[in-house]
Each structure stands twice: as C-alpha cells, then as structure tokens.
BALOBA-1460 file (C-alpha; in Angstrom, 3 decimals):
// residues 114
<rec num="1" residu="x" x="-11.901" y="-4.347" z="21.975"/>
<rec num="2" residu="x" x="-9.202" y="-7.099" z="21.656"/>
<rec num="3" residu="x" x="-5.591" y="-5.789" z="20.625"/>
<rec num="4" residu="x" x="-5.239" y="-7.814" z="17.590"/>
<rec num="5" residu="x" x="-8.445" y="-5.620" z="16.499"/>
<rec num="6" residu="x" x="-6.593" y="-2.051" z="17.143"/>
<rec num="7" residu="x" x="-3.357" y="-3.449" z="15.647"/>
<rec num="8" residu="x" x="-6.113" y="-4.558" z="12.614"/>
<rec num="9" residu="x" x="-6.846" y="-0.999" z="12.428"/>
<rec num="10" residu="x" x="-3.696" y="0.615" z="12.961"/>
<rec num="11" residu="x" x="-2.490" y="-0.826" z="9.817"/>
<rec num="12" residu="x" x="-5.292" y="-0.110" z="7.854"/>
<rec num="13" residu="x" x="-4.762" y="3.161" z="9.124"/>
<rec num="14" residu="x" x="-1.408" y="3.389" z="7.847"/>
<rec num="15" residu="x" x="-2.109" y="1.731" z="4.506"/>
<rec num="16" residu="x" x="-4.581" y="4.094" z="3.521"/>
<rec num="17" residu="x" x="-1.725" y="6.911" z="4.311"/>
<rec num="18" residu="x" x="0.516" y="5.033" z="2.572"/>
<rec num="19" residu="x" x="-1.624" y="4.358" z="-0.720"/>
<rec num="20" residu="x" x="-2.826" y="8.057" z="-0.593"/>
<rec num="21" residu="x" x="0.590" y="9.246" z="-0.878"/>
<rec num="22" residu="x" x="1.289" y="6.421" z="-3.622"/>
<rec num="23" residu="x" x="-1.460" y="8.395" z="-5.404"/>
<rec num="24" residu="x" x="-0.313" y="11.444" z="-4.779"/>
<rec num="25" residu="x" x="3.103" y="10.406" z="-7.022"/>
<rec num="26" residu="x" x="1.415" y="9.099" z="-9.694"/>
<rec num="27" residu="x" x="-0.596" y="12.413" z="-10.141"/>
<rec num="28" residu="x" x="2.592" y="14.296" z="-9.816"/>
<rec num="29" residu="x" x="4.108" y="12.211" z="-12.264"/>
<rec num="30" residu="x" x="1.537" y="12.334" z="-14.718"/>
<rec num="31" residu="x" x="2.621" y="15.950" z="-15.903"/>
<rec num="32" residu="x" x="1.470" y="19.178" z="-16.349"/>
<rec num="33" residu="x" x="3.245" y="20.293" z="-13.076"/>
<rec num="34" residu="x" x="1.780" y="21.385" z="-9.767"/>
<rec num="35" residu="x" x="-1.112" y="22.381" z="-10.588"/>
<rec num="36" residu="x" x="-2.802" y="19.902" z="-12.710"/>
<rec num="37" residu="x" x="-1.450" y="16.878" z="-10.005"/>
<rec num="38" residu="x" x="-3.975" y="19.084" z="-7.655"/>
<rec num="39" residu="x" x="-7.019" y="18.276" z="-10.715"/>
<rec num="40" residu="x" x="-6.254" y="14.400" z="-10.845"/>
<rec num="41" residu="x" x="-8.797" y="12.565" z="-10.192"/>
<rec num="42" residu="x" x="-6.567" y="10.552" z="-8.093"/>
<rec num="43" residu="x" x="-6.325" y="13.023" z="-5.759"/>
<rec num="44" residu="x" x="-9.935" y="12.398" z="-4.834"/>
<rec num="45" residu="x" x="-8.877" y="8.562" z="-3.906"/>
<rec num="46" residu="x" x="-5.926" y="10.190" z="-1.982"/>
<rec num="47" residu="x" x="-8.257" y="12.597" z="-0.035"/>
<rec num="48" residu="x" x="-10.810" y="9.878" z="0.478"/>
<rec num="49" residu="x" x="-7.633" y="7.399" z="2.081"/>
<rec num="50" residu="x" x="-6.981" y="10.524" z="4.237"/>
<rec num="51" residu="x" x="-10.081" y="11.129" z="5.892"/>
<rec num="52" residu="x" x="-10.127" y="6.888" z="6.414"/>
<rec num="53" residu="x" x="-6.866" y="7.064" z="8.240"/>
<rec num="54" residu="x" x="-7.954" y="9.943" z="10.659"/>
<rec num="55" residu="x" x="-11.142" y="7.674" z="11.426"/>
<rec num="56" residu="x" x="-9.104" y="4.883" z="12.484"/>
<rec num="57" residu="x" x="-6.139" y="6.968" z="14.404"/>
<rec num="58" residu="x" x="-8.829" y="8.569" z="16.532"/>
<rec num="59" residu="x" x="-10.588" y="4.989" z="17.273"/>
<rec num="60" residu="x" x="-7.084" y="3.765" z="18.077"/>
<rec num="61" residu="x" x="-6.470" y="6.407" z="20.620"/>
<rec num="62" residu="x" x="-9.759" y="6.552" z="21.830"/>
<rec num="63" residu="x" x="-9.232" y="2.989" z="22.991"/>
<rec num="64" residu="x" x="-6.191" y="4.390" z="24.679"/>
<rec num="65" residu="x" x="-3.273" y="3.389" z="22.718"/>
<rec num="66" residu="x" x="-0.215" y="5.137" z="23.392"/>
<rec num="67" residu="x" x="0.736" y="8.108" z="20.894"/>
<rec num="68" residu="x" x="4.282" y="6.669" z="21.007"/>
<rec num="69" residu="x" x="3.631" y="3.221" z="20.140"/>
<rec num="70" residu="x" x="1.122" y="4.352" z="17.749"/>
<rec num="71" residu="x" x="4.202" y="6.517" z="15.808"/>
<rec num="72" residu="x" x="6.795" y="4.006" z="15.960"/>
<rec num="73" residu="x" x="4.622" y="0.731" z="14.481"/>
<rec num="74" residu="x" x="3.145" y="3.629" z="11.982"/>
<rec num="75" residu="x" x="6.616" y="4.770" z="11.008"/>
<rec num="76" residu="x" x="7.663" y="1.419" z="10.147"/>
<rec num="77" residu="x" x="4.980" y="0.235" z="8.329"/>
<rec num="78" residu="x" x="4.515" y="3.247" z="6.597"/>
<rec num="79" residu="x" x="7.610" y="2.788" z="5.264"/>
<rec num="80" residu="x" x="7.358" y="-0.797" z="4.416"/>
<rec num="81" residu="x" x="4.435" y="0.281" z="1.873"/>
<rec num="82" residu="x" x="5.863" y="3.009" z="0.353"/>
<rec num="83" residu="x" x="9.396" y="1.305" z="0.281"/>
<rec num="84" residu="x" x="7.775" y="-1.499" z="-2.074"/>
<rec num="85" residu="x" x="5.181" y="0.629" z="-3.507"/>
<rec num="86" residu="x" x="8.270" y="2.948" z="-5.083"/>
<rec num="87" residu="x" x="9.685" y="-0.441" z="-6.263"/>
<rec num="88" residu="x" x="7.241" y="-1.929" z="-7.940"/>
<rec num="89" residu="x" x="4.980" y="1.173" z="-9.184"/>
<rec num="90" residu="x" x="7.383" y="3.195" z="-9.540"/>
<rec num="91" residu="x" x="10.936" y="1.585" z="-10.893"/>
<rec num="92" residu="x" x="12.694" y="2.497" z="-7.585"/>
<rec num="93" residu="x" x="15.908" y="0.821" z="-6.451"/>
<rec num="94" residu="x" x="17.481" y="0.259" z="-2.706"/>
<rec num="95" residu="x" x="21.078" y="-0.343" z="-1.775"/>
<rec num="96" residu="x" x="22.266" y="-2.029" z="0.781"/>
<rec num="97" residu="x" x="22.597" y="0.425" z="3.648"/>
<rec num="98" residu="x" x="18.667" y="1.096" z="2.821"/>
<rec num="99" residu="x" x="17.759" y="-2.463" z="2.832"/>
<rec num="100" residu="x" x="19.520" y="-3.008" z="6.350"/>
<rec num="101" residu="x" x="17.572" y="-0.031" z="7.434"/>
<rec num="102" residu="x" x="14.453" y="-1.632" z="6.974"/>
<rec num="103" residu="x" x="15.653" y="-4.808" z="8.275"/>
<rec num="104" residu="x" x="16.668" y="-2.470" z="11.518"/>
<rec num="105" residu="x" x="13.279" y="-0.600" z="11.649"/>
<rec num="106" residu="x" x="11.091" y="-3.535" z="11.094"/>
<rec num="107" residu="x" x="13.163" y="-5.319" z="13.596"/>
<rec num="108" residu="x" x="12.422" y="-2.605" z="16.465"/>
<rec num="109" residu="x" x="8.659" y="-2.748" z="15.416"/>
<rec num="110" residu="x" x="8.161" y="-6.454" z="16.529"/>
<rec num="111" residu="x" x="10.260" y="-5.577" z="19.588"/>
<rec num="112" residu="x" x="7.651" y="-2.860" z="20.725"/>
<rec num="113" residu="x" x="4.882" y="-5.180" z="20.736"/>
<rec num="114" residu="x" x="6.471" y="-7.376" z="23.534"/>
C-alpha cells in the first residue's frame, strides 16, 4: 500500500482521537458532574471514534510503520486538532510561547517525513 495511503490513515486515525476527546469536553461541560458526562450520548460518538482509531493504528503498523514515527506525526497532529478545536468550540486562547510551540512541533513533523 502506497505511503500517502498510511499517512491517509494515520491522520484519520488521529482525528477520530482527537474529535473523541473534543466530545468528551463537551459532555463534561454540559453539567451534572462526573457522572452524568459518562450518560451523554456523546460519549457513544466518542467511544465509536475510539474503536475507529485502534482500527487504523493496527493497519498502520501492520504495514510496518515505525512506532516512533507513528507517535511523533500523531503527537503533532493531535495537537493541531485539539489546539483549534479548544479555540473555536470551546472559547480557548494561546499566547505566544504556545503558538511558537506549535510552530516548533509542526515544524519537526514535516522534518520526519524526509
């Protein structure tokens, strides 16, 4: 399978981590505390985007794909999503330290694909 394929998967991989756990804070922030984020029904979406992303990670590796590569390019695009997900769902704010910290990590991700 061609590598533009796995990286295909990879990030859908890592976006359905990264919307599950987008899901997860809107339950929580829905109130009624722990235990009624656990009865959402978003939590169904966010279990359902779990399973997806342990589908694909297993593909990815069964192609052989390196577990180190895999964490690094999932680390920064993980954190890509939820960086702009807790911006614009959620009325989040960066400064600029955090800013040039994703500039940084997205930076080293394009450099691990050379």
């Amino acid at each position: 399978m061609p590598k533009l394929l796995h990286i295909g998967l990879l990030i859908l991989a890592v976006s359905a981590v990264a919307i599950a756990d987008a899901l997860l804070k809107k339950a929580a922030v829905g109130g009624g505390g722990f235990t009624e984020a656990l009865k959402s029904p978003l939590m169904i979406g966010a279990i359902l985007l779990y399973l997806f992303q342990i589908f694909f990670f297993t593909y990815i590796f069964v192609a052989g794909w390196k577990l180190s590569i895999v964490s690094i390019l999932q680390t920064g695009l993980y954190a890509l999503i939820t960086l702009t997900a807790g911006v614009l769902f959620f009325g989040e704010s960066l400064n600029t330290v955090q800013i040039t910290a994703i500039v940084l990590t997205l930076t080293g991700v394009v450099l691990l694909n050379f």
